[in-house]
VOGU-3710 file (C-alpha; in Angstrom, 3 decimals, decimal comma):
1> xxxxxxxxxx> 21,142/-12,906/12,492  18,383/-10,831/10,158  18,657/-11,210/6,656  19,978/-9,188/4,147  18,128/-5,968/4,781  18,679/-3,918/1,912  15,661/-4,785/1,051  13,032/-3,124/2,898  10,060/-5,394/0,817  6,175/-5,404/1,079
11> xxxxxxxxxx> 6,415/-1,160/0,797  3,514/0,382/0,045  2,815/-2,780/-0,973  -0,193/-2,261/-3,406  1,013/0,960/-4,472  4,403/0,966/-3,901  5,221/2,585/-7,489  3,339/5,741/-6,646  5,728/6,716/-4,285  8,355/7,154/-6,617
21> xxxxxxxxxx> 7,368/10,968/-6,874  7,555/11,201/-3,512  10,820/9,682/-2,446  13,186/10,425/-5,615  14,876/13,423/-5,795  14,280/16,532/-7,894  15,762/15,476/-11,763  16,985/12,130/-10,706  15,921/9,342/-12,511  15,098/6,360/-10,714
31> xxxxxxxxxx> 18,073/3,658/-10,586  17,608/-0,195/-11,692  17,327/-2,532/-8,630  20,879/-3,633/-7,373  21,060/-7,180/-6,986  20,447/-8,303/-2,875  21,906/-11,336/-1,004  18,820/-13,879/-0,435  20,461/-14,890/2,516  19,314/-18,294/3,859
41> xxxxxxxxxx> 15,757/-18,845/3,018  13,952/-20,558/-0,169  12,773/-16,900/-1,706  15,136/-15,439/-3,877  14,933/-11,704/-3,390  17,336/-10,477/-5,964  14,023/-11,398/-8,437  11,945/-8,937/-6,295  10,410/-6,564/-8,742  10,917/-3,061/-8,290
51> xxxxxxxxxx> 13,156/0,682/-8,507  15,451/1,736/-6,116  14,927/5,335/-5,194  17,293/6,821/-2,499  18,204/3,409/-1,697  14,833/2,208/-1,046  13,528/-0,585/-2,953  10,000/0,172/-4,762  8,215/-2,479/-5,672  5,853/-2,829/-8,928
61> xxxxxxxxxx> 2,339/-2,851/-7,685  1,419/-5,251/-10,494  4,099/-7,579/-9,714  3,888/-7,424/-6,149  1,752/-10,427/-5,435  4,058/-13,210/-8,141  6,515/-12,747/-5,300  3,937/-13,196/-2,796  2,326/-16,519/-4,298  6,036/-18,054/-3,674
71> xxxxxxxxxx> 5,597/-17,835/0,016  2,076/-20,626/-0,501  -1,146/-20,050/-1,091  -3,077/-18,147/1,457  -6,746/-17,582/1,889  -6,768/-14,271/-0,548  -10,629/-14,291/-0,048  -10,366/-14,058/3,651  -8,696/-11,068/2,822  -11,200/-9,185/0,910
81> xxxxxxxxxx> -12,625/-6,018/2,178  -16,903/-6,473/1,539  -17,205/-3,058/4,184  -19,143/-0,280/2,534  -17,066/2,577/1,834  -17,829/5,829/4,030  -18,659/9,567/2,731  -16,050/12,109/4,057  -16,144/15,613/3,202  -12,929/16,270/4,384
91> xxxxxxxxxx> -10,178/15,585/0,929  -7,759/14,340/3,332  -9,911/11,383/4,583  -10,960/11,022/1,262  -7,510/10,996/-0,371  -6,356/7,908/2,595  -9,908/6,120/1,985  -8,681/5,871/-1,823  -5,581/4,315/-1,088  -7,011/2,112/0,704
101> xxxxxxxxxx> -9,338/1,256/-1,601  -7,336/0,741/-4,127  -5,465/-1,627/-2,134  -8,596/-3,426/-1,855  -8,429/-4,020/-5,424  -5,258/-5,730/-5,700  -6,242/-7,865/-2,844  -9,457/-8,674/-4,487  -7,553/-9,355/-8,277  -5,371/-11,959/-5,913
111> xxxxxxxxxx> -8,603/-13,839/-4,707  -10,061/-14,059/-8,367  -13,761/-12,201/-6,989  -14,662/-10,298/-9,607  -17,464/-8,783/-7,624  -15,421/-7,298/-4,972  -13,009/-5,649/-8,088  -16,373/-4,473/-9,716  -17,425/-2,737/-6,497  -13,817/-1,317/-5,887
121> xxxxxxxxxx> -14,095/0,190/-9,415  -17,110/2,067/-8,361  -16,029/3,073/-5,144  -12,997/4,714/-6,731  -15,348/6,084/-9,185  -16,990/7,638/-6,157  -13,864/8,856/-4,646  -12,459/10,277/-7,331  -15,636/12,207/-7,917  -14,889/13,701/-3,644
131> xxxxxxxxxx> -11,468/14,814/-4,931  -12,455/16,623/-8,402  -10,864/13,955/-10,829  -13,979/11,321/-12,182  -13,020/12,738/-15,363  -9,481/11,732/-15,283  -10,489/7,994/-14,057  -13,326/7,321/-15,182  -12,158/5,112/-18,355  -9,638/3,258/-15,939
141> xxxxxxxxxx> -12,806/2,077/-13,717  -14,545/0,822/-17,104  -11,236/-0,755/-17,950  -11,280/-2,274/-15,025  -14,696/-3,610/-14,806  -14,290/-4,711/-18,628  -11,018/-6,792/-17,657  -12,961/-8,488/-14,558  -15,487/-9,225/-16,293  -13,149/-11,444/-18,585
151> xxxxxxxxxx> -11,583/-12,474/-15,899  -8,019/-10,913/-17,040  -6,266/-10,457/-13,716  -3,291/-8,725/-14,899  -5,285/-6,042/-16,940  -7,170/-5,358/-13,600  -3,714/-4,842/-11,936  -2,392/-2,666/-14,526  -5,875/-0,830/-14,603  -5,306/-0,100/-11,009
161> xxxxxxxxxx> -1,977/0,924/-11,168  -2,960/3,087/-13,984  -5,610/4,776/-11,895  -3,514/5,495/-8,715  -1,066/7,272/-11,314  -3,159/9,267/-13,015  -5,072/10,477/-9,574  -1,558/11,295/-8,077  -0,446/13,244/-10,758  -3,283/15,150/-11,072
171> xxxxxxxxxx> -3,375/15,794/-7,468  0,306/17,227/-8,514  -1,089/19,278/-11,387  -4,099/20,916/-8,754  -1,005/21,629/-6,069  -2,036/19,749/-3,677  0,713/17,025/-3,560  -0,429/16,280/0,437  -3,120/14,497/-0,959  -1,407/12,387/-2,818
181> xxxxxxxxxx> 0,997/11,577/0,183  -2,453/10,358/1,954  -3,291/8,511/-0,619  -0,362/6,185/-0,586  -0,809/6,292/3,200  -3,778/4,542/3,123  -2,604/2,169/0,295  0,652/0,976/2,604  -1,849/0,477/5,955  -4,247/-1,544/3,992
191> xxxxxxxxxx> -1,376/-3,651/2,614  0,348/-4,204/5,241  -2,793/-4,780/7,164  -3,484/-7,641/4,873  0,093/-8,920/4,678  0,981/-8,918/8,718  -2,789/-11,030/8,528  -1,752/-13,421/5,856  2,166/-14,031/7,890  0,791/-14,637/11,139
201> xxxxxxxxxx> -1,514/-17,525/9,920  1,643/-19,033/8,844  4,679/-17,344/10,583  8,183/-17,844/9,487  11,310/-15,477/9,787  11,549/-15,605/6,090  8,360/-14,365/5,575  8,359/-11,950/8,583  11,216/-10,326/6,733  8,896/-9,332/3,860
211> xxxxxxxxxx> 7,485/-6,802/6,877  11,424/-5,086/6,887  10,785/-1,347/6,034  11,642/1,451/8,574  12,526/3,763/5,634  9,302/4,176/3,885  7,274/4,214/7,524  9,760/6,952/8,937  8,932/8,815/5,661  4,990/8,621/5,802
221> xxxxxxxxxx> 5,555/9,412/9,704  7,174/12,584/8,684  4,994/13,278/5,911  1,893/12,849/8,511  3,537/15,363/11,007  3,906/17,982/8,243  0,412/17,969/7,232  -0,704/18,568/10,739  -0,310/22,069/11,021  -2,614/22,662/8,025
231> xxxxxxxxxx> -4,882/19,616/8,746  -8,922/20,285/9,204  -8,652/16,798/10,854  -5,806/16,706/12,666  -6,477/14,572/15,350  -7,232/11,301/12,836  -3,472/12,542/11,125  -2,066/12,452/14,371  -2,853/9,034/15,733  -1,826/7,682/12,027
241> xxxxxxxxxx> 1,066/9,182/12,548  1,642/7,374/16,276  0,545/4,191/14,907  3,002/4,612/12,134  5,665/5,115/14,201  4,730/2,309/16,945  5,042/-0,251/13,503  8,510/0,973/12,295  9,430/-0,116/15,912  8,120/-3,474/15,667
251> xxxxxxxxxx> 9,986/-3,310/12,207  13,166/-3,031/13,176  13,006/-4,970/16,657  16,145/-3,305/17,641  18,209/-5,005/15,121  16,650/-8,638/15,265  14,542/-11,046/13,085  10,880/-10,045/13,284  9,093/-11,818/16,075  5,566/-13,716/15,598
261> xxxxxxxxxx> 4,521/-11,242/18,534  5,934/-8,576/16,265  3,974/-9,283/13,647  0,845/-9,774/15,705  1,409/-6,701/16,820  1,759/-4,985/13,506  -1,284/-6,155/12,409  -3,184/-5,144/15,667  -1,551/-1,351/14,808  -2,735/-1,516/11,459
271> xxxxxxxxxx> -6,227/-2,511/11,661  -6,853/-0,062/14,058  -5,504/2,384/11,580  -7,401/0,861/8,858  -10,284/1,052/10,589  -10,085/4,969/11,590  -9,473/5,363/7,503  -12,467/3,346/6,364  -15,267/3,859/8,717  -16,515/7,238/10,071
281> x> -16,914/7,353/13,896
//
């Protein structure tokens, strides 16, 4: 039998606290996590960091990864995007190539390299600049390059968590909250790129059932199809849509464990997305 699967885990991942706008409803506050039933493996999941917002569990991005480290000590470094970053002109690519790269970030803050969080910093510099708000980031990217530069990991994190916040709210302040959807799009592919990667070099159930999240995946699925309508690109928001929806099958595997195929395939699914986010055809 699964485990407990209240708890629906790696979420956006990265960004997982940026969706809280998104997913709570209007004047609600966001409700304490409820304790969850570890079931039978060595993690204990009722010390999972996070907010439950209409029942789904929203993890802190800069907590995310002291969970993670409990599951070993993968090759973090082997995970680190070194791709130049593409120029878009359309904001919606631009908004999902942020996300993205501000996944990269955390990812690089996990492997210690601060030259890959130096060039993330500029990148989202450079992004931010696409979508009209350098001047609301720019002091997070010097934070951030400061706190590398010292090597302080968890200043990075909170740096980066800062910076996704204050893009997404401004995004909400300009009225154009679709953006901001795309932008934790492309944070949750890139995550869960990396963490489908990381499990399959190493599979086990337990860890499989980190991948447990057909909530938030229906929700950016439906968020996706909205957008399409008034999309200059919709074609790109149409296949992440698909791919989207092909993973929150693989996610709930008709009511069993996750499979190592499962996984395999998630990760197959997701780098393709990835790739359609981060390179320009």
């Amino acid at each position: 039998m699964p485990m407990n699967r209240a708890l629906p885990v790696f979420l956006t991942a990265l960004l997982g606290s940026a969706i809280c706008p998104l997913v709570a409803a209007p004047g609600v506050p966001p409700k304490p996590a409820a304790a969850v039933d570890k079931g039978g493996g060595e993690l204990d999941l009722t010390k999972f960091p996070g907010q439950v917002i209409d029942e789904v569990v929203v993890p802190v991005p800069s907590e995310i990864f002291s969970v993670l480290d409990k599951l070993g000590d993968p090759d973090w470094k082997a995970e680190v995007s070194a791709s130049p970053k593409p120029t878009f002109r359309e904001r919606s690519d631009v908004a999902l190539l942020l996300g993205a790269t501000v996944a990269d970030g955390f990812i690089a803050v996990q492997a210690e390299d601060k030259k890959a969080v130096e060039d993330v910093g500029r990148n989202v510099l450079s992004l931010s600049r696409s979508l009209g708000v350098e001047d609301d980031v720019v002091r997070h990217c010097q934070a951030i390059d400061d706190a590398a530069s010292a090597a302080k990991w968890d200043l990075v994190r909170m740096e980066l968590d800062a910076t996704q916040t204050t893009v997404r709210a401004k995004m909400r302040q300009m009225q154009d909250g679709a953006l901001a959807e795309c932008i934790s799009v492309g944070g949750w592919l890139r995550g869960t790129q990396v963490i489908t990667a990381v499990i399959g070099k190493s599979f086990s159930a337990e860890r499989a059932e980190l991948l447990y999240q057909p909530d938030l995946a229906d929700y950016f699925n439906d968020a996706l199809e909205e957008m399409l309508v008034k999309a200059k690109n919709p074609a790109k928001l149409k296949e992440i849509a698909d791919g989207l929806a092909r993973v929150r099958e693989l996610m709930d595997n008709g009511g069993g464990d996750i499979n190592a195929a499962a996984v395999a395939e998630m990760n197959a699914v997701t780098s393709a997305l990835v790739k359609k986010i981060t390179v320009k055809p």
